[in-house]
Backbone bond lengths (Angstrom), bond angles and torsions (degrees), N, CA, C in turn:
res aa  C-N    CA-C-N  psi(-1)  N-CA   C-N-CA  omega(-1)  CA-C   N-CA-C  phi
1 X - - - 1.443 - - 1.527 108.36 -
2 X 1.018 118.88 126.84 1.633 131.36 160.26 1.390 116.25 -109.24
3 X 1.747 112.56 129.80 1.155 116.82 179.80 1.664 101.78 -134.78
4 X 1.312 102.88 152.33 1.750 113.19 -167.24 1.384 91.57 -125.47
5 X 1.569 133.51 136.72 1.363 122.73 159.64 1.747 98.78 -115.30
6 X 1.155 121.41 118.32 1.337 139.67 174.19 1.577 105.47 -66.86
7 X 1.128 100.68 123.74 1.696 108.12 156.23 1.463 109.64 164.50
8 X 0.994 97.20 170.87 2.018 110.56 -170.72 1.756 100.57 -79.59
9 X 1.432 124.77 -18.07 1.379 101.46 174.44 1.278 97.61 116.94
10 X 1.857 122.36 -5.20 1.448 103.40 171.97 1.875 123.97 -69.94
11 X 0.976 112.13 172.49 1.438 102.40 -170.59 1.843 117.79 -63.25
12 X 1.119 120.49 -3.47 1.346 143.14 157.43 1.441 97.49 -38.18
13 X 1.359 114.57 -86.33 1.325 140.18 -168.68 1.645 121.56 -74.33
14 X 1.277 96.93 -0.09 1.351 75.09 -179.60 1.994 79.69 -131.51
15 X 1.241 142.20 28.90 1.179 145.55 88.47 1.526 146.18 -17.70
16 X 1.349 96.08 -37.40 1.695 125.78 172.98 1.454 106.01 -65.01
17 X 1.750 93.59 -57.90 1.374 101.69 -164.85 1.611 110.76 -60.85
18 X 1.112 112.83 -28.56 1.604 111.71 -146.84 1.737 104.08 -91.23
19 X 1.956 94.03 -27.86 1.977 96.09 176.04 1.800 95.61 -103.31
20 X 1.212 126.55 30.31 1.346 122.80 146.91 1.870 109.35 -94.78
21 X 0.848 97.22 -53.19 1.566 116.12 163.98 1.743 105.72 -24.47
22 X 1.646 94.01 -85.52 1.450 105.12 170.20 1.309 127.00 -69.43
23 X 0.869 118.08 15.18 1.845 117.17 169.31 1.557 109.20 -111.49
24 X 1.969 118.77 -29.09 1.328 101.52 172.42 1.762 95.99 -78.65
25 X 0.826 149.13 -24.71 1.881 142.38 143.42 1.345 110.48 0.06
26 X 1.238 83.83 -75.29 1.975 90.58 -173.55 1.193 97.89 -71.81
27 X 1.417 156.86 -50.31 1.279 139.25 -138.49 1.496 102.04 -98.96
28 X 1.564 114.50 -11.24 1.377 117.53 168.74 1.325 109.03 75.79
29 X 1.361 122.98 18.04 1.662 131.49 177.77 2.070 94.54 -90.44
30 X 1.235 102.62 163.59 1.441 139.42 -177.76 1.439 102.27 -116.92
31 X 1.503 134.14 121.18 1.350 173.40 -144.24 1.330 132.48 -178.71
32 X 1.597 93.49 125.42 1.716 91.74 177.14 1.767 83.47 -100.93
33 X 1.945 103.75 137.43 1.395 112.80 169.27 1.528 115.91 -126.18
34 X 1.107 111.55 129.93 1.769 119.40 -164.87 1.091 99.25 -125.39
35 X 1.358 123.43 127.85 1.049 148.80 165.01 1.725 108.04 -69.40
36 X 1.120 123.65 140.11 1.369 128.25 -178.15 1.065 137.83 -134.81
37 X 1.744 130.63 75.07 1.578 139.22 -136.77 1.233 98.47 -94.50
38 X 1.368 133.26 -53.01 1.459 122.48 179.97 1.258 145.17 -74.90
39 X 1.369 98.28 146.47 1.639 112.58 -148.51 1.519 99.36 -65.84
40 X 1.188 138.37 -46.14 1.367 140.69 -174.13 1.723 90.72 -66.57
41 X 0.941 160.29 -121.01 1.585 168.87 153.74 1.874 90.53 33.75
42 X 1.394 101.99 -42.31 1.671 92.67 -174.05 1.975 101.25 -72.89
43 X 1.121 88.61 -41.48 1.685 91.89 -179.06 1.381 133.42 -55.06
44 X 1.503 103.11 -22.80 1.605 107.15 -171.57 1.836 93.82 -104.73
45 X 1.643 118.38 46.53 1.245 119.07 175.09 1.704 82.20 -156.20
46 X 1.628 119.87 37.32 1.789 119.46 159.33 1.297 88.99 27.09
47 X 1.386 140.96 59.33 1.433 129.74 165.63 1.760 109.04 -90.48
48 X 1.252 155.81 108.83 1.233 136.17 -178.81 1.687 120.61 -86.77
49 X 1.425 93.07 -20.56 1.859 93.22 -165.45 2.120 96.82 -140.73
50 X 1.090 108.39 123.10 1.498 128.68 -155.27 1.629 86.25 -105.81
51 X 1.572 106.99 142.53 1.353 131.05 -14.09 1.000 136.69 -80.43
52 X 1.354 139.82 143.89 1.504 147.74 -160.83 1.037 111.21 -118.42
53 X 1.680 128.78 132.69 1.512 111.99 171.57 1.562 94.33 -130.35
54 X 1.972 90.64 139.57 1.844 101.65 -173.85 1.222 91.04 -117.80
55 X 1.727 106.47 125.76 1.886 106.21 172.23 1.770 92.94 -119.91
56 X 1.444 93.45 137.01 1.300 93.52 -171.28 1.856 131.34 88.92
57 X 1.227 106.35 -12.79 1.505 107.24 178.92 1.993 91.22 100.60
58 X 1.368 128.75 11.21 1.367 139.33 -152.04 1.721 92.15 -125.39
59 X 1.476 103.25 120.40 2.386 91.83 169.01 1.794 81.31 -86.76
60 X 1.497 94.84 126.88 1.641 97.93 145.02 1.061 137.48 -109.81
61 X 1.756 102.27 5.93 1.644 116.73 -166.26 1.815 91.83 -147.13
62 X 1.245 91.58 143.75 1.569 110.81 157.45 1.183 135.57 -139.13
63 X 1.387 138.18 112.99 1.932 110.04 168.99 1.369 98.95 104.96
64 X 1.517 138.09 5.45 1.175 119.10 -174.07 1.850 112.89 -178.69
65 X 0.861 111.23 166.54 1.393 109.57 178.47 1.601 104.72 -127.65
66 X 1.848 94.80 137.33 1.978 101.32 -143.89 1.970 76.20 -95.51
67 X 1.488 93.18 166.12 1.477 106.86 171.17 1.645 111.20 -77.24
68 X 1.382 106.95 141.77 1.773 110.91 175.90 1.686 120.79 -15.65
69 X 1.568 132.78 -70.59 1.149 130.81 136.85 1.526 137.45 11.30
70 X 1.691 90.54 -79.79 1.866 98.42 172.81 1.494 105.83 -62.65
71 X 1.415 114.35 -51.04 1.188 104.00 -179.86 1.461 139.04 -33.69
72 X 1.678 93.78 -57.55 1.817 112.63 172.54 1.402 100.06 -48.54
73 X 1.320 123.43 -52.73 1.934 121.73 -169.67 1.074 78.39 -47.83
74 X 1.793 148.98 -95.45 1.351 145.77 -100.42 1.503 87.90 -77.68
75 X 1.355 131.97 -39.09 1.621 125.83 -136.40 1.314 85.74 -105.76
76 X 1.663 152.20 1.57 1.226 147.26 -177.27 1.327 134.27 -75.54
């Protein structure tokens, strides 16, 4: 599984990163997770509103950071 969380680095996003982090923890899955600051790299994923998380080369998230729960659904 590969997951990218898009965003410029405001504390939004780099929130994302840290309970994506900790949710493949609990679920005991193996992930490569990349952080993704640039604006061109953010663009060629039509993303408009950051943070975004792409699992799989897939956006399943935009604009927000999901509660523990939603999260586990996305990362399953």
């Amino acid at each position: 599984m590969e997951i990218k969380v898009l965003g410029s680095g405001c504390p939004k996003c780099k929130l994302l990163e840290k309970n994506v982090v900790d949710t493949l923890k609990t679920l005991g899955k193996e992930a490569k997770v990349e952080k993704v600051t640039d604006y061109a790299e953010i663009a060629k994923y039509n993303v408009m509103s950051t943070p975004a998380l792409v699992v799989d080369g897939k956006v399943v998230l935009t604009g927000r950071v999901p509660n523990p729960v939603e999260l586990a659904k996305l990362l399953k």
